[in-house]
C-alpha positions, 0 to 999 in steps of 0.5 A, a space after each residue: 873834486 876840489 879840496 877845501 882850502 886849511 883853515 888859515 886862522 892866522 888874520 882872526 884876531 885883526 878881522 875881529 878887531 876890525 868888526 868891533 870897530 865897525 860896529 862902534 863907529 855904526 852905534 855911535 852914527 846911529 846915536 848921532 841919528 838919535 839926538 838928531 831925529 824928532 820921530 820916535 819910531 826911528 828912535 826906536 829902531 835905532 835904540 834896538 839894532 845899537 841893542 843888538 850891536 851891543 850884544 855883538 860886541 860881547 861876542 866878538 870880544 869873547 871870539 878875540 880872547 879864545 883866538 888871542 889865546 889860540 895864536 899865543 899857543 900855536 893853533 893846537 
C-alpha cells in the first residue's frame, strides 16, 4: 500500500495570500459588473457571492495568521 505523501506546510501562507488575492480581484470585477448592469437580479447575485467572498476573506486571513505563526515556531 502507498503511504501518504507528509504534510509539507511550508508554501501555505504564499497559497493563501494568493486566494486572498484572487478573491479581491473577482469581488472587485463583480462590482465593475454591478455599476455596469441595469438588471437587478444580476445585481443581486453578484452582491450575494461578493457577500460570501467577504466572509472568505476573514478566514483566509485568520488561516494565514495561525500559519505565519505555525512557520515562525517551526511547525511543532
Amino acid at each position: 500500500m502507498k503511504q501518504p505523501k507528509p504534510d509539507d506546510r511550508r508554501d501555505n501562507v504564499e497559497k493563501i495570500q494568493k486566494s486572498i488575492n484572487n478573491t479581491i480581484e473577482n469581488m472587485e470585477i463583480a462590482e465593475d459588473m454591478m455599476r455596469k448592469t441595469d438588471n437587478p437580479q444580476t445585481k443581486q447575485q453578484l452582491q450575494a457571492k461578493n457577500e460570501k467572498r467577504r466572509e472568505a476573506l476573514e478566514g483566509f486571513r485568520k488561516e494565514i495568521r495561525e500559519e505565519a505563526k505555525a512557520r515562525e515556531e517551526g511547525y511543532k
